[in-house]
C-alpha positions as CSV (number, residue, x, y, z in Angstrom):
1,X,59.9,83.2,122.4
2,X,62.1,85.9,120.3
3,X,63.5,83.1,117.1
4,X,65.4,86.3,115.9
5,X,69.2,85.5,115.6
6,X,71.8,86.8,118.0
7,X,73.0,89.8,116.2
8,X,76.9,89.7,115.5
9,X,79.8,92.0,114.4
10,X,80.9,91.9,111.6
11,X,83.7,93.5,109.2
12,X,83.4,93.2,104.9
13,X,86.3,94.1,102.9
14,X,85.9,96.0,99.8
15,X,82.4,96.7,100.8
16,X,82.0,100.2,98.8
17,X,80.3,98.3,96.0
18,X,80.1,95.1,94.2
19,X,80.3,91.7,95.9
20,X,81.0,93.9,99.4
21,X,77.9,95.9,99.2
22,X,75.5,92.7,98.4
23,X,77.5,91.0,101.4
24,X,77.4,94.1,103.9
25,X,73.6,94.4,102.9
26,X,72.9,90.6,103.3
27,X,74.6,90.6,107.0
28,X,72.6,93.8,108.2
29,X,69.5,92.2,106.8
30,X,69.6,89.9,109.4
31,X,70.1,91.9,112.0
32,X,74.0,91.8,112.0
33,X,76.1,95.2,112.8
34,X,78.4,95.9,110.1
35,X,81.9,97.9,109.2
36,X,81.9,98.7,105.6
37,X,85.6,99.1,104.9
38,X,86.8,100.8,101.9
39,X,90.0,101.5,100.3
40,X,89.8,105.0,97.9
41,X,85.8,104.9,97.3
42,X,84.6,106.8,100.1
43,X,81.7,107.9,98.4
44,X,80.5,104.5,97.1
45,X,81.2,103.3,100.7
46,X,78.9,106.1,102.5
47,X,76.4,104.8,100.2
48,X,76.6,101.0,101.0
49,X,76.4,102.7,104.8
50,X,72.7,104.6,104.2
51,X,71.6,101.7,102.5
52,X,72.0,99.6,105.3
53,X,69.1,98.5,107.5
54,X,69.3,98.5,111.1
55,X,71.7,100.4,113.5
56,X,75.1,100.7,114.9
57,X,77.0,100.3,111.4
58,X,80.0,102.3,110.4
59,X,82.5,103.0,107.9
60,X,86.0,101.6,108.2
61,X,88.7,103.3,105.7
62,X,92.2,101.4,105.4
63,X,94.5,100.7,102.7
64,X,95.1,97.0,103.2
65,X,98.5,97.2,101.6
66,X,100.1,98.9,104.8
67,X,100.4,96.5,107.5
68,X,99.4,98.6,110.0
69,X,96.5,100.4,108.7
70,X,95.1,96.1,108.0
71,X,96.1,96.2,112.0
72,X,94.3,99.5,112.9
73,X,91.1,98.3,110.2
74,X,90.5,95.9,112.7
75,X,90.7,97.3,115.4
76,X,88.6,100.0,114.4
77,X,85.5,97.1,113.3
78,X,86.2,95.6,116.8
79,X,86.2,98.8,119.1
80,X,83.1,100.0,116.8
81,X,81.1,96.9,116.9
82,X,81.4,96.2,120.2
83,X,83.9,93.0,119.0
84,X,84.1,90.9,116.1
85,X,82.3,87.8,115.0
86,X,82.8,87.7,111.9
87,X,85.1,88.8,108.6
88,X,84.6,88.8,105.4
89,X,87.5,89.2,103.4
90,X,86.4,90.5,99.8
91,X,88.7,93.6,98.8
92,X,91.2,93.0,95.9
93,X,92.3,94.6,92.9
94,X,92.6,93.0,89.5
95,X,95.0,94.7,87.2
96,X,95.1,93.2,83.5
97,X,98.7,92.4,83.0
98,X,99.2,89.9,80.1
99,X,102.3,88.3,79.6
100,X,103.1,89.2,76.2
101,X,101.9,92.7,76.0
102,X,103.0,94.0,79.3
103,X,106.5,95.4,80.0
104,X,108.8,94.2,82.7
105,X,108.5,97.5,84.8
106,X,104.7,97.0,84.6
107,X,104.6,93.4,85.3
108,X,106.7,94.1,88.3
109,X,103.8,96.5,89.5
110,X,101.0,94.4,88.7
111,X,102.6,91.7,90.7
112,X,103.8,94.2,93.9
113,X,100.3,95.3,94.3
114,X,98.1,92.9,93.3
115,X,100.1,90.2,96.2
116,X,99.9,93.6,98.8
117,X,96.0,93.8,99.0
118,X,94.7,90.4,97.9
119,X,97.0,87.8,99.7
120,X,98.9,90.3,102.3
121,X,96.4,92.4,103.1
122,X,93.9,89.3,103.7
123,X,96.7,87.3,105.3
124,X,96.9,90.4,107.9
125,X,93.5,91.4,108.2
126,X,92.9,88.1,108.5
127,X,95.4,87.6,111.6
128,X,94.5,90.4,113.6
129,X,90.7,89.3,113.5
130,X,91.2,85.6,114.7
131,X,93.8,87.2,117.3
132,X,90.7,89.3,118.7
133,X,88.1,86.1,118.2
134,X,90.6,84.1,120.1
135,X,91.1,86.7,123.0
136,X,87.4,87.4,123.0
137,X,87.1,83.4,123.2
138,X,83.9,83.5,120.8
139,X,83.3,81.2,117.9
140,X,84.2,83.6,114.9
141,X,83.6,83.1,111.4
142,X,86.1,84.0,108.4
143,X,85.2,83.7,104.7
144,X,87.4,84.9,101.9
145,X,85.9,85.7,98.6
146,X,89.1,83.5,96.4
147,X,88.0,83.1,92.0
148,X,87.0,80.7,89.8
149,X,89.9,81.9,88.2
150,X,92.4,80.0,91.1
151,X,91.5,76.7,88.9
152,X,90.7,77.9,85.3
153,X,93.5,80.5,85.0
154,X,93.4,83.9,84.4
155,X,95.4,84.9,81.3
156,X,95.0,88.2,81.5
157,X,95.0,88.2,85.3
158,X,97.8,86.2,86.3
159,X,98.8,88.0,89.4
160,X,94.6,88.2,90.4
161,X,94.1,84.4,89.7
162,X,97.6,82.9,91.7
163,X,96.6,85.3,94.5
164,X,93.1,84.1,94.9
165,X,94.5,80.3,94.7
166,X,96.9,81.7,97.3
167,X,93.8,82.8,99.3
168,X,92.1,79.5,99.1
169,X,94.9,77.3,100.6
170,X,95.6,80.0,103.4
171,X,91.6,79.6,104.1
172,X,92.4,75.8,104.5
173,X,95.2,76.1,106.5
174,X,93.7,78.8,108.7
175,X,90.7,76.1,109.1
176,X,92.8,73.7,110.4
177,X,94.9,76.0,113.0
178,X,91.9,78.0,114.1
179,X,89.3,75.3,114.9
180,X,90.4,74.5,118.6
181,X,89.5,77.8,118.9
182,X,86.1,77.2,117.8
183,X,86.8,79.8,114.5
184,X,85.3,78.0,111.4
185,X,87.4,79.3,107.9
186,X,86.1,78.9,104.3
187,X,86.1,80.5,100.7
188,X,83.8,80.9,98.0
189,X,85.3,81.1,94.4
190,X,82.8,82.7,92.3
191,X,82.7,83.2,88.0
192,X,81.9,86.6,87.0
193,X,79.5,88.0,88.6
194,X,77.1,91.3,87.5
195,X,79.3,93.9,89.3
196,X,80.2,97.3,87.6
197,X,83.6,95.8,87.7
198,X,83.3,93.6,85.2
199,X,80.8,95.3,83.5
200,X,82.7,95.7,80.1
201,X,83.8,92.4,80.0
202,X,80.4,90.7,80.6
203,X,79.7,89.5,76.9
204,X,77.3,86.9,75.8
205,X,80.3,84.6,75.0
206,X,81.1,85.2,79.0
207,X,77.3,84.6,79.6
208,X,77.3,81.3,77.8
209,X,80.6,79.8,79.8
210,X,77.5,78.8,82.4
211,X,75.0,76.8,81.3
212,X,72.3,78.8,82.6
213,X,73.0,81.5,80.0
214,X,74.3,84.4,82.5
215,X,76.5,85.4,85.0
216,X,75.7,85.5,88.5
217,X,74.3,88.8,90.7
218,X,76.2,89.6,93.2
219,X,73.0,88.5,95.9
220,X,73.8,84.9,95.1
221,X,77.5,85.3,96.3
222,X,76.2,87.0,98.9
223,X,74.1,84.2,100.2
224,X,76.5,81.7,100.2
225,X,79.0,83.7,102.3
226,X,75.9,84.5,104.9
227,X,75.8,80.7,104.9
228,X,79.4,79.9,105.4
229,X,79.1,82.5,108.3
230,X,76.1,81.0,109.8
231,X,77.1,78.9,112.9
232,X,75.1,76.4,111.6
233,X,78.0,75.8,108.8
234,X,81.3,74.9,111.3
235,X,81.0,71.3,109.1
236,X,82.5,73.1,106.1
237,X,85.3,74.8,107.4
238,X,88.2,74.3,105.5
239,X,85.6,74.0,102.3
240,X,86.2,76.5,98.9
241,X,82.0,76.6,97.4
242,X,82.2,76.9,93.9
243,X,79.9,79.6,93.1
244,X,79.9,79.4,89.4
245,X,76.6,78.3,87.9
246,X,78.4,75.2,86.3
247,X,80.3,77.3,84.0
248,X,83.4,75.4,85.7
249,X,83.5,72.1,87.1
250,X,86.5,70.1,89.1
């Protein structure tokens, strides 16, 4: 008897590098066909693509501000792929912004764009993939990578951590409207994690906000999205996994 899993279909956000890459990689590890979506980093992208084991992956290019290139993203994962099981919503941007140093004009734009990609562009992305799960009457999965900062703050951040905290309560409510579909919803909110991202503002006082004495690698967030995905895991729909290594508790 084959005990290999059913392969599935499914589309990562933001998958050029980072969090995205470890996910994509994680999915196509076990078989799974995946659309690496980018937004500007084709070449990073087309790498995450090579790297990939298996066959019948491709790249997916849309700037998840427009509306219609979120709509046209999806379709593109779902002609592709053959459908669409699953979506893992992980693209944002985080632009430093801080109250007191940052002029009106900027703070506008900081705002404007950070709410376009991380809470519109998921909301929509979001919508047009349970719209084809629910046509397709299979029992998708959606995870959405939401922040540690959503609870702690983000002081620096303030557009990044209100959208992610945005991100987790539309994951709950999704949960709730999308289960008599069979469609389980969850989020993971993760510290910092070892991406080139982040890379300059990893310092050892960062390291020691966890009591393990480092940030996470971007495998472990990885892991628990492939388990929120898993159809083993429709009991924690509506559920937001702290990813955090203890460096924040609630």
């Amino acid at each position: 008897m084959d005990s290999r899993p059913e392969p599935r279909a499914v589309l990562v956000t933001g998958a050029s590098r980072g969090i995205g890459r470890a996910v994509a990689q994680a999915f196509a590890a076990r078989g799974d066909r995946v659309a690496v979506h980018y937004g500007s980093r084709r070449a990073d992208a087309e790498q995450t693509l090579a790297a990939l084991p298996g066959t019948g992956h491709l790249l997916a290019p849309a700037d998840l501000a427009d509306p219609e290139d979120a709509r046209a993203l999806v379709e593109r994962a779902a002609d592709g792929l053959g459908g669409l099981d699953v979506l893992v919503n992980n693209a944002a941007v985080n632009l430093p912004h801080p109250l007191p140093e940052t002029g009106y004009r900027e703070w506008q734009d900081a705002w404007r764009r950070t709410v376009d990609v991380n809470l519109l562009g998921t909301a929509n992305v979001s919508y047009c993939a349970a719209r084809s799960m629910i046509d397709r009457q299979v029992p998708g999965r959606i995870v959405t990578i939401g922040s540690r900062g959503a609870y702690r703050g983000e002081p620096d951040h303030p557009a990044y951590g209100a959208t992610k905290a945005a991100l987790h309560a539309l994951g709950q409510s999704l949960a709730v409207s999308l289960a008599p579909h069979g469609i389980a919803v969850a989020s993971v909110a993760p510290g910092f994690v070892a991406t080139e991202r982040v890379a300059d503002r990893v310092t050892d006082e960062v390291r020691a906000q966890s009591p393990f004495g480092r940030v996470a690698e971007p495998a472990e967030i990885a892991a628990a999205v492939l388990y929120l995905a898993s159809p083993e895991a429709q009991w924690t729909s509506g559920a937001v996994l702290d990813v955090n290594g203890a460096s924040y508790l609630r």
